[in-house]
MDAnalysis code that builds the backbone (N, CA, C; Angstrom):
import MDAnalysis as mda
import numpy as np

u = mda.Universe.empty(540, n_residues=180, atom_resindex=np.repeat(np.arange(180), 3), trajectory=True)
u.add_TopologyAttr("name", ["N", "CA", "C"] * 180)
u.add_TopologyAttr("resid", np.arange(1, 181))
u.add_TopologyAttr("resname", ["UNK", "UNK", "UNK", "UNK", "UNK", "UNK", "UNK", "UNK", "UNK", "UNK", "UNK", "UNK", "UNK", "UNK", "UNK", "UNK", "UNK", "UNK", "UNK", "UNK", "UNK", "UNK", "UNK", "UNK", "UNK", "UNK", "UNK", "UNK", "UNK", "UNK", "UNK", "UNK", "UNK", "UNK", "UNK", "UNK", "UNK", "UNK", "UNK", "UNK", "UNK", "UNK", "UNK", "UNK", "UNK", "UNK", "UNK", "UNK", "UNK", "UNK", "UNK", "UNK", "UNK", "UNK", "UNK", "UNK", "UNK", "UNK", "UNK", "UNK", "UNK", "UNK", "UNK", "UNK", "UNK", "UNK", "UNK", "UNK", "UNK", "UNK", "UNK", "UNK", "UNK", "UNK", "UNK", "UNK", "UNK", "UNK", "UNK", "UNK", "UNK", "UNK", "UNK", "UNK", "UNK", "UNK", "UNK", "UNK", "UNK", "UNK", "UNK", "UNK", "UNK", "UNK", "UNK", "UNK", "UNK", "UNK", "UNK", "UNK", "UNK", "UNK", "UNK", "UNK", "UNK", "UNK", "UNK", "UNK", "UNK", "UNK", "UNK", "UNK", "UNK", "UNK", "UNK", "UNK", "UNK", "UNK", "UNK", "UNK", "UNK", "UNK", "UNK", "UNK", "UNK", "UNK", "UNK", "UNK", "UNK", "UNK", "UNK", "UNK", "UNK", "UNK", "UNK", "UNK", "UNK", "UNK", "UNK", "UNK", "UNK", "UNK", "UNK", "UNK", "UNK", "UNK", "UNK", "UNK", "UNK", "UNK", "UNK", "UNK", "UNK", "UNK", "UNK", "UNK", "UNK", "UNK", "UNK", "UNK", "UNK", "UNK", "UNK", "UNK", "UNK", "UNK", "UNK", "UNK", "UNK", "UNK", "UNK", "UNK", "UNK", "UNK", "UNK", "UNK", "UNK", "UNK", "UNK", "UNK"])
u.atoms.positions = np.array([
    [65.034, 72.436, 48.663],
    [63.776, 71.816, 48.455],
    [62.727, 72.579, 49.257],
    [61.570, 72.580, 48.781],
    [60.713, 73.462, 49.609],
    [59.522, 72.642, 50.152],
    [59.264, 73.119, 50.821],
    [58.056, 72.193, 51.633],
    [56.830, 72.786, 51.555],
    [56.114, 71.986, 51.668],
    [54.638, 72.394, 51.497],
    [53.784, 72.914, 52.825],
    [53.124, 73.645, 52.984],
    [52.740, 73.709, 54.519],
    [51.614, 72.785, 54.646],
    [51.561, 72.256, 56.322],
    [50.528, 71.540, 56.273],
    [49.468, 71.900, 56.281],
    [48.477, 71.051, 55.693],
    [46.916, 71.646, 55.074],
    [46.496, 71.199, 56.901],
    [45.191, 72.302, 56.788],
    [44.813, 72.104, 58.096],
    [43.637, 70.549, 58.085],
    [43.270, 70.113, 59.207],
    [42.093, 69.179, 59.489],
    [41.207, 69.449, 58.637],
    [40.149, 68.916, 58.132],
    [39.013, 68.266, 58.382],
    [37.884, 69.636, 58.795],
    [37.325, 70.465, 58.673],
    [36.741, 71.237, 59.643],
    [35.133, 70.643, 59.283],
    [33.997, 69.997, 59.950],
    [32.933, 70.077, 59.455],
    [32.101, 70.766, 58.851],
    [31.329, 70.875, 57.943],
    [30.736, 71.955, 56.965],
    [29.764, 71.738, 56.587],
    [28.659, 72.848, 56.312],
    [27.764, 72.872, 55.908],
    [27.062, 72.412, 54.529],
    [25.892, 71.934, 54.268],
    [25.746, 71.228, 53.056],
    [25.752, 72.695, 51.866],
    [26.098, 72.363, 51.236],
    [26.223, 73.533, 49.988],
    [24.921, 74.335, 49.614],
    [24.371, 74.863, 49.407],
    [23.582, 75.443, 48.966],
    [22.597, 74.993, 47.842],
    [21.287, 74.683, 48.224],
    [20.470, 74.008, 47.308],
    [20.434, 72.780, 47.266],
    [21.383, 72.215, 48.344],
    [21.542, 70.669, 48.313],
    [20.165, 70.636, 49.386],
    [19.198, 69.468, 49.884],
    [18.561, 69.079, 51.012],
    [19.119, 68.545, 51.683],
    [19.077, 69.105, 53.021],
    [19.288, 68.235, 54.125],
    [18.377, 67.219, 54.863],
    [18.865, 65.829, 55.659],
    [17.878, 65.220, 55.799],
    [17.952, 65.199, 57.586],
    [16.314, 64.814, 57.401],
    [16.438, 65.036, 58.839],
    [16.225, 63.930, 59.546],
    [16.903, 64.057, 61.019],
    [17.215, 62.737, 61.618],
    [15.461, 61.986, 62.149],
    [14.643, 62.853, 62.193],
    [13.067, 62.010, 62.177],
    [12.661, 61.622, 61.271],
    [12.958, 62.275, 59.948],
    [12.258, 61.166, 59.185],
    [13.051, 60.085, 58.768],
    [14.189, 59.682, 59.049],
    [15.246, 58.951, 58.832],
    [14.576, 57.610, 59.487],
    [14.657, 58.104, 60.928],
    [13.859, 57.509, 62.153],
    [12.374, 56.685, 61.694],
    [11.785, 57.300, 61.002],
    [10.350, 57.519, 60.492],
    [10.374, 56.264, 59.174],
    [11.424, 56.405, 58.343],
    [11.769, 55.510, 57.154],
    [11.802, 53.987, 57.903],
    [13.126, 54.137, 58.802],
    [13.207, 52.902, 59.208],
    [12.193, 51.929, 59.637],
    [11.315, 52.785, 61.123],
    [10.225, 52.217, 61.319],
    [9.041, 51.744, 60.213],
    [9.009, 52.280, 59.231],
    [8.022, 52.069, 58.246],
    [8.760, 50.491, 57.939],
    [9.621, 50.564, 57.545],
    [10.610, 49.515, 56.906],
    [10.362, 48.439, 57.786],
    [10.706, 48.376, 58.661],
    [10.519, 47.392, 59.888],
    [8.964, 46.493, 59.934],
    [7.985, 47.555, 60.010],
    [6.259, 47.429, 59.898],
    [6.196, 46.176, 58.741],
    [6.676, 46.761, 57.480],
    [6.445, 46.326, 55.720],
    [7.073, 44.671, 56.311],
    [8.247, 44.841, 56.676],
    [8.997, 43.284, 57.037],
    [8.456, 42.727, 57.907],
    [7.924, 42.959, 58.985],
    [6.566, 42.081, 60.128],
    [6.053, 41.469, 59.082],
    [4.968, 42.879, 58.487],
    [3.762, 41.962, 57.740],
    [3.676, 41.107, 56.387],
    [5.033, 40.920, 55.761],
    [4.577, 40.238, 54.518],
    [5.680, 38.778, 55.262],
    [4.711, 38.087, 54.112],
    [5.037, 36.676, 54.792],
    [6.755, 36.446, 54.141],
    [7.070, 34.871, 54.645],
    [8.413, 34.451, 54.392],
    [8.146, 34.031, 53.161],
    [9.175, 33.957, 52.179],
    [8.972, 33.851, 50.733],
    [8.950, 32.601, 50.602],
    [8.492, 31.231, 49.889],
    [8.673, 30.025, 50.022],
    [9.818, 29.786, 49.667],
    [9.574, 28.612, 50.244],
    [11.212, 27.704, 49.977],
    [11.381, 27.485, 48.683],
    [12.809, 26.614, 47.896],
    [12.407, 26.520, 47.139],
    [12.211, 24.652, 46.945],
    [11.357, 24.398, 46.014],
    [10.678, 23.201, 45.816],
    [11.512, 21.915, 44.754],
    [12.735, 22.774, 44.302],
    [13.890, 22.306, 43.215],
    [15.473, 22.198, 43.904],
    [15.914, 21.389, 43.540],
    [17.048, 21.087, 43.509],
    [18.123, 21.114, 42.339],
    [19.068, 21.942, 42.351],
    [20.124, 21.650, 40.767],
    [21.335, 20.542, 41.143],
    [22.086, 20.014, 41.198],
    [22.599, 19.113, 41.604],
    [23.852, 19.700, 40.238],
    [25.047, 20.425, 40.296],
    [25.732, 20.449, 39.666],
    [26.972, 19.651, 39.397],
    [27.363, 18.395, 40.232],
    [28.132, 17.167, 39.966],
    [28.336, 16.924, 38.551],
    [29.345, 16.813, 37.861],
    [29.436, 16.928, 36.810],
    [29.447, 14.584, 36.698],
    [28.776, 14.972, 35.514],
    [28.008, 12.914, 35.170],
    [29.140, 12.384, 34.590],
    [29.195, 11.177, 34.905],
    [30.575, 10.497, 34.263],
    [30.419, 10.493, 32.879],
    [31.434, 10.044, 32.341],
    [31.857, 10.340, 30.778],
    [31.704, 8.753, 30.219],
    [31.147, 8.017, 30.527],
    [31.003, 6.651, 29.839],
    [30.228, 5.861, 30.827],
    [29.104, 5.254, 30.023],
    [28.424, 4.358, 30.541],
    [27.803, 3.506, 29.514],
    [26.245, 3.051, 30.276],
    [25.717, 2.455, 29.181],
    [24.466, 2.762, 28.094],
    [24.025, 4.087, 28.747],
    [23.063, 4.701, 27.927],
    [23.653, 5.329, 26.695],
    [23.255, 4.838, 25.336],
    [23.381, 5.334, 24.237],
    [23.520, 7.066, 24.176],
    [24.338, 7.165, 23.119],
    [23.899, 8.764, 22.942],
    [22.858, 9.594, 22.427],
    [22.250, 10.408, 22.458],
    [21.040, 11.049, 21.894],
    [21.515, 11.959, 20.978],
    [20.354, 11.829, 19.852],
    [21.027, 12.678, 18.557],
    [20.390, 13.778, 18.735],
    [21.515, 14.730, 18.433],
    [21.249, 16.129, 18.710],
    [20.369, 16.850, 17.705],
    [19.703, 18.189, 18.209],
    [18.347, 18.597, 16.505],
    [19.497, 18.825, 15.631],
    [18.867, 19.202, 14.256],
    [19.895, 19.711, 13.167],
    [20.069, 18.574, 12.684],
    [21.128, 18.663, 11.974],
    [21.432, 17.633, 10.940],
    [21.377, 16.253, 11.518],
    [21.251, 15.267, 11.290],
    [21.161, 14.053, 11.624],
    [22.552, 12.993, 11.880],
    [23.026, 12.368, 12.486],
    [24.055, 11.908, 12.476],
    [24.466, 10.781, 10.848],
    [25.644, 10.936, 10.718],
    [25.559, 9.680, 9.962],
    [25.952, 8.300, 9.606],
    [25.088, 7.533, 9.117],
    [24.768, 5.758, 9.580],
    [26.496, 5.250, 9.767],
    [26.380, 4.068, 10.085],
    [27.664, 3.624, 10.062],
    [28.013, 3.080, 8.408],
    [27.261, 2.654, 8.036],
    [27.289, 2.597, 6.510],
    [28.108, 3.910, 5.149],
    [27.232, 5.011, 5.988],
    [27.827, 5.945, 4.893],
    [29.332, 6.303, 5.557],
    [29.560, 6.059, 7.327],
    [30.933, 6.532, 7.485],
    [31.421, 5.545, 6.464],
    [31.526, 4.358, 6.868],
    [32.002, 3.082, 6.034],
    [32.813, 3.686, 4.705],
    [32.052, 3.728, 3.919],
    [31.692, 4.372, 2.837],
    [32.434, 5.613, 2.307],
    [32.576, 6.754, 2.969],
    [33.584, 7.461, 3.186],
    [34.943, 7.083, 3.094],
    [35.090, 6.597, 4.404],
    [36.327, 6.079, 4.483],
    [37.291, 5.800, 3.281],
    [36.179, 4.017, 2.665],
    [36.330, 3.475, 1.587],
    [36.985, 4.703, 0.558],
    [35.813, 5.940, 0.435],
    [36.462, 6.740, -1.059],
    [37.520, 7.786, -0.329],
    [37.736, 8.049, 0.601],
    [39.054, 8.698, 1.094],
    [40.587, 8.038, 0.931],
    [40.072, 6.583, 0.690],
    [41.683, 5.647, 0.855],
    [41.633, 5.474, -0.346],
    [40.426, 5.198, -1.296],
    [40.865, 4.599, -2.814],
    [40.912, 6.221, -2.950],
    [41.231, 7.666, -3.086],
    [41.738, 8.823, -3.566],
    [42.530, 8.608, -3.225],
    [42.992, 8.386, -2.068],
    [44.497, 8.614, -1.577],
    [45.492, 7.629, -2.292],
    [44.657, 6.317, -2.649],
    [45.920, 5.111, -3.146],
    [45.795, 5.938, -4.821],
    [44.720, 6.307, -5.414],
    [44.618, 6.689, -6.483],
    [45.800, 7.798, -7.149],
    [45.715, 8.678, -5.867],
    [46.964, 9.648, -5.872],
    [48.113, 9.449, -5.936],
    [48.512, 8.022, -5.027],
    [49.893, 7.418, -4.809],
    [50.628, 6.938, -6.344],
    [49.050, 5.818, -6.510],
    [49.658, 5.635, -8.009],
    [49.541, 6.312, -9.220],
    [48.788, 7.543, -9.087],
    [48.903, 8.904, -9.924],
    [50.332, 9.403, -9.741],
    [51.436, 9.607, -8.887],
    [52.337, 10.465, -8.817],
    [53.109, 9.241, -8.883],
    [53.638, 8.343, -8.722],
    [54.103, 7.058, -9.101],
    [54.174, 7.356, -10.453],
    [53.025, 6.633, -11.172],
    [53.313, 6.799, -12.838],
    [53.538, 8.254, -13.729],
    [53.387, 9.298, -12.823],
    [54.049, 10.432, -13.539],
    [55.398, 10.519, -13.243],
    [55.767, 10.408, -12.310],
    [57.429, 9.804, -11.492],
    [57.847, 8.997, -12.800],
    [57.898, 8.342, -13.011],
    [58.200, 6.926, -14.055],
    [58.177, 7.777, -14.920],
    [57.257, 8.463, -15.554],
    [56.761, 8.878, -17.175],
    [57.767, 10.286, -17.674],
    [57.477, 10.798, -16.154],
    [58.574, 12.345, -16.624],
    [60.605, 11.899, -16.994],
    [60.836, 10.961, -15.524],
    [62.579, 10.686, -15.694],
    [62.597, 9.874, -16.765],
    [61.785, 9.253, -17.177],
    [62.608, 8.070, -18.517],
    [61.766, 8.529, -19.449],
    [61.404, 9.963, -19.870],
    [60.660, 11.052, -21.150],
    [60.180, 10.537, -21.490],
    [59.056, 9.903, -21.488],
    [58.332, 8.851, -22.418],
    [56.569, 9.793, -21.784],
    [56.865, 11.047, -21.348],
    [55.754, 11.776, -21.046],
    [55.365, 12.954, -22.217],
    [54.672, 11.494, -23.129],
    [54.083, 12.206, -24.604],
    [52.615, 12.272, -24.473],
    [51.551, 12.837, -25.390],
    [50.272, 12.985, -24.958],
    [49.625, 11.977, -25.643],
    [50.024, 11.120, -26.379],
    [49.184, 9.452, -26.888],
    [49.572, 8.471, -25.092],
    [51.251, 8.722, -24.858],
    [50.765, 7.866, -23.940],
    [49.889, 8.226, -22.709],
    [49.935, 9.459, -22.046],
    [49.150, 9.887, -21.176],
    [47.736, 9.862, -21.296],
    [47.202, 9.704, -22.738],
    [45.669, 9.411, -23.276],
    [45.524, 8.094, -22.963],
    [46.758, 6.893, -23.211],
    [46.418, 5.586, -23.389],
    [45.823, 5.136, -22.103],
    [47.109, 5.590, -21.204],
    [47.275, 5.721, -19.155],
    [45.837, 6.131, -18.802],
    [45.477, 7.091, -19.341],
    [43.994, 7.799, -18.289],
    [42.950, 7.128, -18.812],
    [42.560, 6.458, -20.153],
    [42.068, 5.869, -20.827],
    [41.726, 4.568, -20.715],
    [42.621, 3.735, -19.865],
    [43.066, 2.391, -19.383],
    [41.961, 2.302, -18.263],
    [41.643, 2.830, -17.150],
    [41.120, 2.490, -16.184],
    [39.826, 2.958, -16.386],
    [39.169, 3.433, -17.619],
    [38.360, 4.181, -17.335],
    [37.029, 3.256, -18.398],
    [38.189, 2.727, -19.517],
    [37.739, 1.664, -19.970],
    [37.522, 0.424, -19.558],
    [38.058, 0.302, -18.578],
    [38.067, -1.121, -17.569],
    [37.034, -1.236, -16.753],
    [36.997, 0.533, -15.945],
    [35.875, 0.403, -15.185],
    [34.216, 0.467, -15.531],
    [33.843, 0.977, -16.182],
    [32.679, 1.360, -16.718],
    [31.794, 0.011, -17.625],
    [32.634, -0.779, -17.797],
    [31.847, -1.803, -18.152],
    [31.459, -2.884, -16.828],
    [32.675, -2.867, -15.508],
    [32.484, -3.630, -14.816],
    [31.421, -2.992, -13.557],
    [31.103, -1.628, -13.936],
    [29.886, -0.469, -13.288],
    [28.714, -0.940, -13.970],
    [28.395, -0.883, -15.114],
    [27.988, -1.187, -16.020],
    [26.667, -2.505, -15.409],
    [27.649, -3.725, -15.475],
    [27.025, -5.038, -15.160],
    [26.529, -5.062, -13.544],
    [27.575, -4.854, -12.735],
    [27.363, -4.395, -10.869],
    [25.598, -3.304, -11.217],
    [25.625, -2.568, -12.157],
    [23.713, -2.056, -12.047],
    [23.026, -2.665, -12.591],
    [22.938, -3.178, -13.561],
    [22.351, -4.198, -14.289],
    [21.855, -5.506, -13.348],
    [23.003, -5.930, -12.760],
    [22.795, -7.347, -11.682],
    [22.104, -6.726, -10.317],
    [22.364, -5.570, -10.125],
    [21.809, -4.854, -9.023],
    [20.282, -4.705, -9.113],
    [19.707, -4.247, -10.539],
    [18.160, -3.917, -11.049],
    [17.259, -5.110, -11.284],
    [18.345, -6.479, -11.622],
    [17.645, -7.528, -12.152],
    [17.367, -7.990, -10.352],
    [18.025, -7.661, -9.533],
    [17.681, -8.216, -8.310],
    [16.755, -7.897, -7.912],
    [16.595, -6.410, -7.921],
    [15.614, -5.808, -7.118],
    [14.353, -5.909, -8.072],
    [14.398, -6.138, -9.311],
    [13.065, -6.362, -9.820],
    [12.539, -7.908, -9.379],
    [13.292, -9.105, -9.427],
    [12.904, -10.178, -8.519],
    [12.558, -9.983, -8.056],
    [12.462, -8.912, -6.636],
    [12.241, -9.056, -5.019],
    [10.746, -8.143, -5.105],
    [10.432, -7.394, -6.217],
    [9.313, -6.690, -5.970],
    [8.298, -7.226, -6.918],
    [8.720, -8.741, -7.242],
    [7.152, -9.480, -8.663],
    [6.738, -9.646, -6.894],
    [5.438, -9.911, -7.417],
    [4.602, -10.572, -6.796],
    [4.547, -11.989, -6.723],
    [4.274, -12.287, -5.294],
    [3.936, -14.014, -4.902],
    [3.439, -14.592, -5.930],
    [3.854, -15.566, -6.352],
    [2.956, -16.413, -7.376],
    [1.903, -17.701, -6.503],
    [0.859, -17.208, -6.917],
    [-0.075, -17.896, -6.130],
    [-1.335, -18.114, -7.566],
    [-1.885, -19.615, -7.202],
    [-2.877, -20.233, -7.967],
    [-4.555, -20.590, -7.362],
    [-5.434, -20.263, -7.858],
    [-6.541, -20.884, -7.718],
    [-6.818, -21.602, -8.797],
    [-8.083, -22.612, -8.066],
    [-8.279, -24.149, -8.755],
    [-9.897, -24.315, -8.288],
    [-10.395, -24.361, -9.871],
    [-12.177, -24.263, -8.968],
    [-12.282, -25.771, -9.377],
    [-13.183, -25.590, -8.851],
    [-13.729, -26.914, -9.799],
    [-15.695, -26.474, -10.474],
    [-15.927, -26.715, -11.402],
    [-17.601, -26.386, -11.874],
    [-17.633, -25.192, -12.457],
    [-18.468, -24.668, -12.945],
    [-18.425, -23.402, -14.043],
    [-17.595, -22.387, -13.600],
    [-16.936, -21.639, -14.303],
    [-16.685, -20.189, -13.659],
    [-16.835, -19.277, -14.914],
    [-17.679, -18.385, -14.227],
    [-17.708, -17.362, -15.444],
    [-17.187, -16.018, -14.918],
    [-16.574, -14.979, -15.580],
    [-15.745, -13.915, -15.864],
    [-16.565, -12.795, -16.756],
    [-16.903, -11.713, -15.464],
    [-17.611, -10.677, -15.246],
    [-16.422, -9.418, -16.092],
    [-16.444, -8.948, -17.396],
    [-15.102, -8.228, -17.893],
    [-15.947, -6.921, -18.184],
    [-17.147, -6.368, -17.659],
    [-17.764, -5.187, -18.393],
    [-17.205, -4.101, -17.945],
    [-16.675, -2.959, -18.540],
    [-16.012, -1.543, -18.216],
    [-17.319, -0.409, -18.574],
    [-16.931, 0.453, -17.436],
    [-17.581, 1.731, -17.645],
    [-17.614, 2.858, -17.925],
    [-17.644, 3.529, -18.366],
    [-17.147, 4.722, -18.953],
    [-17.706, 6.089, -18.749],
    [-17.485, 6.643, -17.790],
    [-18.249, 8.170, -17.349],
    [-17.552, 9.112, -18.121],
    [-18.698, 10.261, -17.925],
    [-17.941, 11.822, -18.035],
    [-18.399, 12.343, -16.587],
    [-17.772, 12.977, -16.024],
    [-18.790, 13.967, -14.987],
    [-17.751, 15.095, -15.051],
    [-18.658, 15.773, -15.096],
    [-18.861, 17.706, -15.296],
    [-19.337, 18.593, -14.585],
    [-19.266, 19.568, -14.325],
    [-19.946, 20.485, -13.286],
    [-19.323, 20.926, -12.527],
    [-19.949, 21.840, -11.412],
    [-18.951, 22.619, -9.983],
    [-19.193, 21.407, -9.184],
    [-20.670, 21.176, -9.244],
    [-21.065, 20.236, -7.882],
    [-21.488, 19.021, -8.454],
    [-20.542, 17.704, -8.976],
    [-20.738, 16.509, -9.638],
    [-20.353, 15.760, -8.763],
    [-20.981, 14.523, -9.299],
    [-20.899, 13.031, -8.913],
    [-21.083, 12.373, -9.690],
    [-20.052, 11.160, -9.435],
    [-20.481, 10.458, -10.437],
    [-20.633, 8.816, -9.421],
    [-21.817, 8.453, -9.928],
    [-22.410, 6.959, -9.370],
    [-22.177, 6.269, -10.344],
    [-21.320, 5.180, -10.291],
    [-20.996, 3.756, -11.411],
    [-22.054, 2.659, -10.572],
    [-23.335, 2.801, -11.201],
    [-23.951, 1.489, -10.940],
    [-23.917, 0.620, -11.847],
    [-23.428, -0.633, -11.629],
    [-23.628, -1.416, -12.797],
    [-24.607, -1.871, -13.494],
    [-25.222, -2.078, -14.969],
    [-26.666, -2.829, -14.831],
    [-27.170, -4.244, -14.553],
    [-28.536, -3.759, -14.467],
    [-28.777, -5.173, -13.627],
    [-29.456, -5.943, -14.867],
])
């Protein structure tokens, strides 16, 4: 095995050529400047804020705040949801149910599968049908107007004259005076 000889120390050396050297007065000279600049400018203010990073409990009694963007939605339409997520899902149950039934005992012909899809569809649409109908007759109730009466007593006469303009022009008006 061969050995390496040992490299000598460290010898101090000169800066390379073209490099600057610096010199120990103006070094001296920097600092003091530095020192002067830090006397004279003032202390920076405090600061006037506090962040308080404690993380806030997770339940109380202040409501939640709705975030921008889309709007949350009512408890009504979750409701609502729900409702058409379970009648698909029961819809499905008894969709694969009666194809279950229809395929093992072959009776999966295309009159009866017309009769099957045909069945509920005829059932429903008339009972949709009346549910808008009773729905429109309501809401037209609720928007007549108050029925309210006056009762004179001694002449009354009934002012029925109509008027009939044209007005024309860039810069028109039209004045409905009635005659006198």
């Amino acid at each position: 095995m061969n050995h390496l000889p040992d490299l000598p120390a460290r010898q101090p050396h000169a800066p390379k050529a073209g490099h600057p050297t610096i010199n120990p007065a103006a070094l001296e000279f920097l600092h003091d400047v530095e020192e002067a600049l830090a006397a004279a400018t003032p202390e920076p203010p405090k600061a006037t804020s506090f962040r308080d990073d404690t993380p806030l409990p997770a339940t109380g009694p202040t409501p939640p705040v709705p975030q921008p963007g889309r709007p949350p939605m009512s408890s009504k339409a979750t409701d609502d949801s729900v409702r058409m997520i379970s009648a698909g899902f029961l819809t499905l149950c008894a969709g694969g149910a009666a194809s279950g039934v229809l395929h093992f005992s072959s009776h999966a012909d295309p009159t009866t599968l017309a009769l099957i899809a045909a069945a509920p569809i005829g059932i429903a649409v008339p009972i949709l049908a009346l549910t808008r109908l009773l729905r429109g007759a309501k809401e037209a109730a609720a928007a007549l107007p108050a029925e309210h009466h006056h009762h004179y007593t001694g002449t009354v006469i009934q002012d029925q004259r109509s008027i009939n303009t044209q007005t024309r022009g860039v810069w028109a008006s039209t004045r409905n005076q009635l005659p006198r």
